[in-house]
N, C-alpha and C positions, 0 to 999 in steps of 0.2 A: 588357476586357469591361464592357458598362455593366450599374451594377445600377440597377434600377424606384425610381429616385429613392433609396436607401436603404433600403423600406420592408420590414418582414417580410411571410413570406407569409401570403396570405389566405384565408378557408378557401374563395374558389373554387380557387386552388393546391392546397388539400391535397385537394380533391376530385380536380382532375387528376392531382396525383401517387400516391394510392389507386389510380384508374381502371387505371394502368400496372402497376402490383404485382403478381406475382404470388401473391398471401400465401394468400387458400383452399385448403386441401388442401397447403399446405408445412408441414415437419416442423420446428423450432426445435431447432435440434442446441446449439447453444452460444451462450450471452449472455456480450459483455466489455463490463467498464465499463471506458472512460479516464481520463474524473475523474467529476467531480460529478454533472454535464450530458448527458454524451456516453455512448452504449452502442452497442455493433455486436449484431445478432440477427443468426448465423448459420442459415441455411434450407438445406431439401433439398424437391424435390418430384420426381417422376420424370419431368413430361415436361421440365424447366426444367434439371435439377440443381440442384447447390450455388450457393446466390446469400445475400447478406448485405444486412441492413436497415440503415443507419445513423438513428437517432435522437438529437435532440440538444433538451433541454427546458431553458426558464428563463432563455433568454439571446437577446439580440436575431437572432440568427442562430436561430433552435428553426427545426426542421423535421425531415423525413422523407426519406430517398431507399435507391434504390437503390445500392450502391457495387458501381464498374468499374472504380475505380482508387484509388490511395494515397488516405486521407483525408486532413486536415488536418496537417500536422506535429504541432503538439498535441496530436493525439490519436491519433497513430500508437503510442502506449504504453499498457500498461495501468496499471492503478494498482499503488501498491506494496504496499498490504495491502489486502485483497476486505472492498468494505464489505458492509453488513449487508443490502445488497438485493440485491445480483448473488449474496449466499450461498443469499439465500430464490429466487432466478429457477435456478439450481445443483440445487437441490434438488427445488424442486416448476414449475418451471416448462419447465426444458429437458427434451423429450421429449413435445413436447406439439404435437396438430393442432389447426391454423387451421382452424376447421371456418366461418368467416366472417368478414367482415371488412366495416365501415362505416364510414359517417361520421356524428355527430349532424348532422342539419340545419342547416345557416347557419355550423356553428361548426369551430372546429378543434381540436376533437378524433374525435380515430380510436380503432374498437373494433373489437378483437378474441375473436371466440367459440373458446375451447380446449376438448381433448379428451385431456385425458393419462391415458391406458390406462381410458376409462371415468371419469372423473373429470373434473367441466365445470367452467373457469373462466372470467373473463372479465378479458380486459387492456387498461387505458381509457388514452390519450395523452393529456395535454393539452397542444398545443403553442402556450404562452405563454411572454412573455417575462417575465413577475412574478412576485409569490411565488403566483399561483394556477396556475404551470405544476406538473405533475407526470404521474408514471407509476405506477398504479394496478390491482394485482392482488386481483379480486375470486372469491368460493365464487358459486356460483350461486345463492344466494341472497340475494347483493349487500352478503354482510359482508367490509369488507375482510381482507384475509390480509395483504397488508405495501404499501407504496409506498414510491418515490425519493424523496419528502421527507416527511417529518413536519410536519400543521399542525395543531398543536392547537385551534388559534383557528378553523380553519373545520371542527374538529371531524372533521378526517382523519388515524387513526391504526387501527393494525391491531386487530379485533375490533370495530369500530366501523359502522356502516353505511352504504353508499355510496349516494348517489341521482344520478341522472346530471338537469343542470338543463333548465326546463320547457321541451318542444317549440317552436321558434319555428314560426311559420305564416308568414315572411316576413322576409326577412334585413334589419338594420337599417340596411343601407348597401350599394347594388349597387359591389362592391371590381371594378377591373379584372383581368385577369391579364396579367404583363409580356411583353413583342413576346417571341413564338417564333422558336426558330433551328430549325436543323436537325434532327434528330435526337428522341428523349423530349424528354419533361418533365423526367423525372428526371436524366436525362445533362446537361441544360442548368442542373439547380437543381445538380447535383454541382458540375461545374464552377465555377461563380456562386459558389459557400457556400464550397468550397476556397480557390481563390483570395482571397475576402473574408478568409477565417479566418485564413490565412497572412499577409497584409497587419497584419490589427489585432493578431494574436498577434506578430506580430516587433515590433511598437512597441511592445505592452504590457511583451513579454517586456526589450526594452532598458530601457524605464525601470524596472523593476522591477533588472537586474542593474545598471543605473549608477545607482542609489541604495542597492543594499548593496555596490557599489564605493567610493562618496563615505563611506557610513558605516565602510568596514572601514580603509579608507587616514585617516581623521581618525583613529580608533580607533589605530590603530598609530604616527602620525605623532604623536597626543598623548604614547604608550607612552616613545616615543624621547626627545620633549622631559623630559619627567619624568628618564626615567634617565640624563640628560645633566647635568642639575640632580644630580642625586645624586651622580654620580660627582664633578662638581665642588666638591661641600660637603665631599667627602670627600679631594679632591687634598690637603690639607694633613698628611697623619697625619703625615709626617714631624717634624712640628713638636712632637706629643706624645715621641716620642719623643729629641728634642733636648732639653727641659725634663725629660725621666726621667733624662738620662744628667746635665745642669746638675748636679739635684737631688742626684746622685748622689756627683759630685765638693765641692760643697757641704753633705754633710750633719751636718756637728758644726754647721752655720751655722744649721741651723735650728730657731729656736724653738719652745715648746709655746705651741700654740694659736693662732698667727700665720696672718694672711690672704693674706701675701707675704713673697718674698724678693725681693731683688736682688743676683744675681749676675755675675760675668766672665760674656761669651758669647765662647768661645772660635771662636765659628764665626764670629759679627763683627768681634770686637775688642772688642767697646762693651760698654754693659751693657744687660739683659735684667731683666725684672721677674716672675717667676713666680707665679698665684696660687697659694694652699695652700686644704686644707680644713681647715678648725680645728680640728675632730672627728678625723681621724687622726694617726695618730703619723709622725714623717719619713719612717722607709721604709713606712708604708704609703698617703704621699703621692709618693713614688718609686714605688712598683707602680701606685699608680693611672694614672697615666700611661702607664707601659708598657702596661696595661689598654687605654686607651685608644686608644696606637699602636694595638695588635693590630685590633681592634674596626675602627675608623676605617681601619686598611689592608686586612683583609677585605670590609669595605663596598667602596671603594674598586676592589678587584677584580672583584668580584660584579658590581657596578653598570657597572664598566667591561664586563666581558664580554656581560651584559644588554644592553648599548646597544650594542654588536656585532652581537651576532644579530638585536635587534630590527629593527636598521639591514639587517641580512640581508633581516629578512623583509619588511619595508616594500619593500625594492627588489625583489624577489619579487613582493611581490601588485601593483605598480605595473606588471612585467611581463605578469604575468598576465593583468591587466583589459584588457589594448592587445591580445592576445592573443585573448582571447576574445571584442571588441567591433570587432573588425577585420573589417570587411566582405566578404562571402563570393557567387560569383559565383549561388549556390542559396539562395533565402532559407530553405528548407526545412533546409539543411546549420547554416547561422546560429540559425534557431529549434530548432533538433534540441540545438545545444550550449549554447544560452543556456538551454533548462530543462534540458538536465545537471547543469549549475552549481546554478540553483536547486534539484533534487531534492538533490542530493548535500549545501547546504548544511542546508536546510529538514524535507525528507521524515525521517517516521519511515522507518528502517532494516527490511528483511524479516527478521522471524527465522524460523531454524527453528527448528522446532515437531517432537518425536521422535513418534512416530506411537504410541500405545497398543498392546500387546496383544505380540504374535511374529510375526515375519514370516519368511517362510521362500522359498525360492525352486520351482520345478517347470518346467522347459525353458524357455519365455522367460516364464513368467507370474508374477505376485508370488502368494503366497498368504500373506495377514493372520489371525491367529488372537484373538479375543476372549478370554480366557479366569474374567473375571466380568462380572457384569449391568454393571456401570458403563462395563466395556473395551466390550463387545456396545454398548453406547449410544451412545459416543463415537465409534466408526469411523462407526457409523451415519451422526449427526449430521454429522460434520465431514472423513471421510476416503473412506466411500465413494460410486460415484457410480451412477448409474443401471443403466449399462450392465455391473457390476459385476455377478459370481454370489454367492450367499447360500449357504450347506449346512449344515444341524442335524439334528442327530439324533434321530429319529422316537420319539416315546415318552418319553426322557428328557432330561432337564434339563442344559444346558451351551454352553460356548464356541459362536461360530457362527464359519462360516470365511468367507471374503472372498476371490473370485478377481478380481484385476484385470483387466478385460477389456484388450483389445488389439483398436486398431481394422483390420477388416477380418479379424479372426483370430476361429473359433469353437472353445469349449474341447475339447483331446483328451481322451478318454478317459483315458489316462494322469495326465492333469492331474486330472481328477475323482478318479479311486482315491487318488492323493496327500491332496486337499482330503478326502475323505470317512476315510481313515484316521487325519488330525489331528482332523477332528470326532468320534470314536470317543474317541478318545485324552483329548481336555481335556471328556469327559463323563461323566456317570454311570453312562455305559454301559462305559467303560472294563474290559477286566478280560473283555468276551464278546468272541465267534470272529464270529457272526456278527449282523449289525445293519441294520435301516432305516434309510434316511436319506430327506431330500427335498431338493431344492434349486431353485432359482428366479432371473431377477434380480434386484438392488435395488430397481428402479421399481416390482415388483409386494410391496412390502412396506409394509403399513399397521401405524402403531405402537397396540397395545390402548387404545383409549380410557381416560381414569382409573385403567390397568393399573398392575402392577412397569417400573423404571427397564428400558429394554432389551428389553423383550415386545413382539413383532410379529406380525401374521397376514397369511400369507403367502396368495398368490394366484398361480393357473397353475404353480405346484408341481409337479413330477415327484418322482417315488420311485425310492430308487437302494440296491439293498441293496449291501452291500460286507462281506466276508470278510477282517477285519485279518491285515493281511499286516506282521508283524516287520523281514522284509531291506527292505520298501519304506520301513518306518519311520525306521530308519536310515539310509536315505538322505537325504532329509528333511530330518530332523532335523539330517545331514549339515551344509545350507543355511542353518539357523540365521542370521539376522545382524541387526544392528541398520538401522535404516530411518529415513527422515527423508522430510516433508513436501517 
C-alpha cells in the first residue's frame, strides 16, 4: 500500500478523520497508555456502542483514528509502570462526556469539550511530530490540570495557563489529502499507519537487539579471553610446590639471609636454583611456597572453572541471538519478541505494591477498609476507581469502606450490610446498635479544598441506616486477608 509520498497527515486529514468519529455524546470508559506516544481512549455511546480512539502524538506517524483492528505490534502492550498522566486521565478524566468535539482551524489540533458528572474540562490534541506535539487537559477556565509532556520552555506545565494559538483566517498552504480507497478515512489511515509502524518498528527494533547483541557477545567473549589468561599464569602452581618440597629436603643448606640456593632437582637430574627471601628464616621460606602452591592452585581452579562456564554462557547467548533474529513468517510475531527481549533486558520490573488499609471479602466483591486519615487518602488517590462505592458513617468520624465495583454487576444488599457494618466498626461510632450511614460512588467524591489529609464531600449520596449485626461480623471478618495491587 502506497503512503502520500511519506508525508504526515495534514490538518485537512485531521478534519476528515474528526468528520467520521463518532466522539460527541460517547462516554470515555478507559484510557491505556502503550508508551510515550501512543494511548487507546476506550468509548461507549448508545447508538454506536463500544469503540476505541487510538492516538498517537510526537512522532512522524502522530495521528488520530478509529481502531477495527490490532494496532501496531508496538503498541499492542501497555506500559509496565502507569506513568503520571494516564494516572491523572484514571482519575479525573475517565467517566467523562464528549459534550464536543473540533478542530482549531487550518491546524491539527483537535478539542474536546468534557462533562464529568457536572464538572467541564476540556482535552486539546496536538498532533505534531516535535517537541510542540502534546495532549493537554485543561478546568474550564483554561488552567492547565496535567498533560503527556512537560514543556517548561513554552511554559506548559500543570497549574499554568493554557491559550489555544491565534485564529488563522486562511490556511498557510492548500495540503492535498491522499487518493481515497474504499471504505473510511479512518479504516484507510488504520491500515496505512499499521502497516507503516510494523515496517519501521521491526528495523528499528533489530537494530536496536543486534547492537546489545554485538555489545553482550564482545562483553562476554572479552570475560573468556581474560579468564583464559588467568588460568594460564596460574598453570604453573605445581612448580611452587616442587621448590617447597627442594627446600625441604635441603634445609640444614640454607643460609641466613641468602637470596638463593642451588639444589639437586630430583625431578630433572640437574640442578635448580631457588630464590629465598632474606627476611625469613628457612622453614619460613619452605611454607612460603607451599603458600604459594595453595594460592596459585586455587586461582588456577577458580579461573579454570570461570572460563568454563563463561565459555557456557557465551555459547548460549550466541545461540540465543540466532534465535531470536531468525526470521519469522509474521513480522508482527518478530516485533512482539524483539521488544520482549528489550523490556525484559531494559524495563524497570512491575512491583507490587500491598494495598493500604484491610481488605476483606463479601460474595464476589472486594471490600477495602481505611482505617486512618492517611489509609482513607491513599485508597482514594491510588487504589480506588470511579465506578467504585464509598460508605461512612453519618455523624461521626472514621474509616471509609471501598466496594469494588464489578463490571456489569450492581451492589447486593447483602453486600451493603456487610460494607456498612465494617463502617460502624472502624468508627467512632463503634460500640452503638443502631447507626446512619450514607454511601455514594467514588466519581461523585470531591476532596475538601485546603481541608484534613482524606476529607471529602460527597455528592448524590444516599442514606443507609444499619443495625450491627455480631454473626454478620464474624463472618466478615472471617475473610480477612492480605491484598495486593
Amino acid at each position: 500500500m502506497a503512503y502520500l509520498n511519506g508525508m504526515s497527515l495534514n490538518w485537512k486529514e485531521f478534519g476528515l478523520l474528526l468528520s467520521e468519529l463518532p466522539l460527541e455524546g460517547s462516554v470515555i470508559q478507559t484510557v491505556i497508555q502503550h508508551d510515550f506516544h501512543c494511548l487507546s481512549w476506550q468509548m461507549y455511546r448508545t447508538d454506536v456502542g463500544r469503540w476505541t480512539l487510538y492516538t498517537e502524538t510526537g512522532t512522524p506517524n502522530a495521528r488520530m483514528h478509529m481502531l477495527t483492528q490490532d494496532i501496531a505490534a508496538t503498541q499492542g502492550m501497555k506500559t509496565l509502570k502507569l506513568q503520571r498522566f494516564i494516572q491523572f486521565c484514571r482519575k479525573h478524566v475517565e467517566g467523562s462526556k464528549v459534550t464536543k468535539a473540533w478542530q482549531v482551524p487550518f491546524d491539527r489540533m483537535i478539542v474536546l469539550e468534557l462533562d464529568n458528572h457536572g464538572v467541564a474540562m476540556y482535552l486539546y490534541f496536538r498532533f505534531y511530530s516535535g517537541s510542540q506535539a502534546n495532549i493537554i487537559v485543561t478546568d474550564k477556565d483554561g488552567c492547565i490540570m496535567d498533560l503527556l509532556f512537560r514543556r517548561p520552555a513554552r511554559d506548559e506545565m500543570s497549574g499554568r495557563p493554557f491559550t489555544l494559538p491565534p485564529v488563522r483566517e486562511a490556511p498557510e498552504k492548500d495540503f492535498p489529502i491522499r487518493n481515497r480507497t474504499e471504505g473510511s478515512f479512518n479504516s484507510q489511515i488504520e491500515a496505512e499507519y499499521g502497516m507503516k509502524s510494523n515496517e519501521e518498528s521491526l528495523e528499528s527494533l533489530t537494530e536496536r537487539v543486534i547492537a546489545r547483541r554485538d555489545k553482550t557477545l564482545k562483553s562476554l567473549g572479552n570475560t573468556v579471553k581474560a579468564l583464559a589468561e588467568k588460568a594460564r599464569s596460574n598453570a604453573g602452581y605445581e612448580t611452587y610446590k616442587t621448590c617447597g618440597d627442594l627446600l625441604s629436603c635441603n634445609i640444614q643448606a640454607i643460609g641466613a639471609h641468602c637470596d638463593s640456593i642451588e639444589v639437586e632437582d630430583y625431578t630433572t637430574g640437574g640442578k635448580r636454583i631457588i630464590a629465598l627471601d632474606r627476611k625469613l628464616s628457612p622453614s619460613g621460606n619452605i611454607q612460603a611456597y607451599y603458600d604459594r602452591y595453595q594460592k596459585a592452585k586455587g586461582a588456577w581452579e577458580n579461573s579454570k572453572t570461570e572460563y568454563e562456564n563463561a565459555s557456557r554462557e557465551l555459547s548460549a547467548a550466541k545461540e540465543h541471538y540466532e534465535r531470536l533474529l531468525a526470521p519469522a513468517n509474521d513480522p508482527k510475531v518478530m516485533i512482539r519478541r524483539l521488544q520482549k527481549e528489550l523490556s525484559e533486558l531494559t524495563a524497570d520490573k512491575p512491583t507490587v505494591k500491598e494495598i493500604p488499609g484491610l481488605t476483606f471479602t463479601s460474595g464476589s466483591f472486594t471490600l477495602i477498609v481505611g482505617r486512618t486519615a492517611k489509609e482513607n487518602d491513599e485508597l482514594l488517590r491510588h487504589y480506588a476507581k470511579g465506578y467504585d462505592w464509598w460508605m461512612h458513617t453519618r455523624d461521626y468520624p472514621g474509616g471509609y469502606v471501598f466496594i469494588k465495583g464489578l463490571k456489569g454487576k450492581s451492589v447486593p444488599l447483602d453486600v451493603l450490610l456487610d460494607a456498612a457494618n465494617l463502617a460502624v466498626v472502624f468508627s467512632k461510632a463503634k460500640g452503638q446498635t443502631h447507626v446512619d450511614l450514607y454511601y455514594t460512588q467514588v466519581k461523585y467524591l470531591r476532596r475538601a479544598k485546603d481541608g484534613p489529609v482524606g476529607l471529602v464531600l460527597p455528592t448524590q449520596e444516599k442514606n443507609f441506616p444499619v443495625t450491627v449485626d455480631e454473626t454478620r461480623l464474624k463472618r466478615v471478618f472471617s475473610t480477612s486477608g492480605e491484598a495486593h495491587a
